[in-house]
Every structure is written in structure tokens, then in C-alpha cells.
N, C-alpha and C positions, 0 to 999 in steps of 0.2 A: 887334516893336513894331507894324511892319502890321499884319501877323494880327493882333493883338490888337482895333485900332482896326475892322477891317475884320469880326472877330467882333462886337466890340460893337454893330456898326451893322448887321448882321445881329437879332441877339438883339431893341435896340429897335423896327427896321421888323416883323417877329414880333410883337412885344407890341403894337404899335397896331393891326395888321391884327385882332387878336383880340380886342382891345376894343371897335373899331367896328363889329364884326358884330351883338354882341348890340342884341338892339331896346331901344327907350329905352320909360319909362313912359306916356310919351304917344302913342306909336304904340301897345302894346300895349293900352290904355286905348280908344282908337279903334277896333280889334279887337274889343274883347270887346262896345261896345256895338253896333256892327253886330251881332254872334251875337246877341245880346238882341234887338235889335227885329227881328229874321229872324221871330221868332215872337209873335206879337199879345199872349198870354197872358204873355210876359216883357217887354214893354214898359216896364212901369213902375219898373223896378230902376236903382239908382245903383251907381255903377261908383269904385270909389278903387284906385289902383293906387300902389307903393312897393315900389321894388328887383326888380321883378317879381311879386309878391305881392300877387292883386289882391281887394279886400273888396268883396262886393254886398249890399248890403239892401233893400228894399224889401217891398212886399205881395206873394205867391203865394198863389193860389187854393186850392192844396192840395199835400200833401207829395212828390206824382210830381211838379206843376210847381218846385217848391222843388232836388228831384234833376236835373230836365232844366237848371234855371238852370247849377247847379254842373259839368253834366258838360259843358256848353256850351263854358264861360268854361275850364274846363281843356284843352278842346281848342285855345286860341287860342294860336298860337306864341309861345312868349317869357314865356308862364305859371308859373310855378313851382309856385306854389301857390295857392288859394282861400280864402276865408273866409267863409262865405255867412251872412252874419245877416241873408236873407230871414228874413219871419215867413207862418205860415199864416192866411189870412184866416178870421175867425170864420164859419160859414156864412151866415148870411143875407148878411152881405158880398157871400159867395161866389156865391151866386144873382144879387146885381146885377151884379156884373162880368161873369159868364157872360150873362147881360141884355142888355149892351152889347158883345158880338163879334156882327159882321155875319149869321155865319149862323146866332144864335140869336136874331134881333131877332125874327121871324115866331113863334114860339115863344111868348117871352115876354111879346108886346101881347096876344096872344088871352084 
């Protein structure tokens, strides 16, 4: 009857230790938008995260930035999986935003 009670209370402290390891959605979610604004060009992305499965959308310049979003956000610990319904900016767009990064202001006034 010990053992048993003394198993039991083994078995439970075990299952808590391993459920409070994994990260919660909102640390994870905090995570992936730091990675996003590490980079100027992924700045503008929205971040939704659920059960670890995190969805971004917003505008990308072009379909490499659309991949670096995604390959970003998967490397953040606690990620399972992605959903990226960024969209690619139509080009002229794509010309003004490229416009408004720092080092192509000089560029683009002339």
C-alpha cells in the first residue's frame, strides 16, 4: 500500500515537471516577434500563436522574404509548426518599401 501511494506520487511529480517545461503561447509568440523585427524587411508581420502552431501574415516584398519569414519563426523554440499567410507585395509596392529601408533612401530620392 506504501509502494503504491509512494509510486503514485512519483508518477504525478513526473507529469508536472513535464508539463511545465514546455513554453506557453505567449512566450513563444514573444519569440517569434523578436526574430521578425531582428530583420527591417520582416517587420511588418502579425504573429498568432495556438497550442504551439504559430500563423504570420502580413506584406513580404518578395517570395525569398516570404521563406526567410517562415524559416525564421520555425526556428523559434517551442514552434511546432508555421502557417505563413504572408502575401507578396505587388511590385510597385515593392519599390516603396525597398524606398523606405535606411540604406536605400540615398538611392531612391535621386
Amino acid at each position: 500500500m506504501k509502494l503504491t501511494k509512494l509510486l503514485m506520487a512519483v508518477v504525478v511529480s513526473a507529469s508536472m515537471l513535464f508539463v511545465s517545461c514546455k513554453p506557453k503561447d505567449a512566450d513563444i509568440k514573444t519569440a517569434v516577434e523578436t526574430a521578425l523585427k531582428a530583420e527591417p524587411t520582416m517587420s511588418g508581420t502579425t504573429v498568432e500563436v495556438k497550442d504551439g502552431v504559430v500563423t504570420i501574415g502580413g506584406e513580404c516584398k518578395d517570395d525569398a522574404c516570404k521563406t526567410a519569414c517562415e524559416t525564421a519563426v520555425a526556428a523559434v523554440k517551442g514552434v511546432k509548426s508555421v502557417v505563413n499567410n504572408c502575401t507578396v507585395a505587388p511590385l510597385l509596392h515593392r519599390l516603396r518599401l525597398l524606398c523606405q529601408l535606411p540604406s536605400m533612401q540615398l538611392k531612391c530620392n535621386r
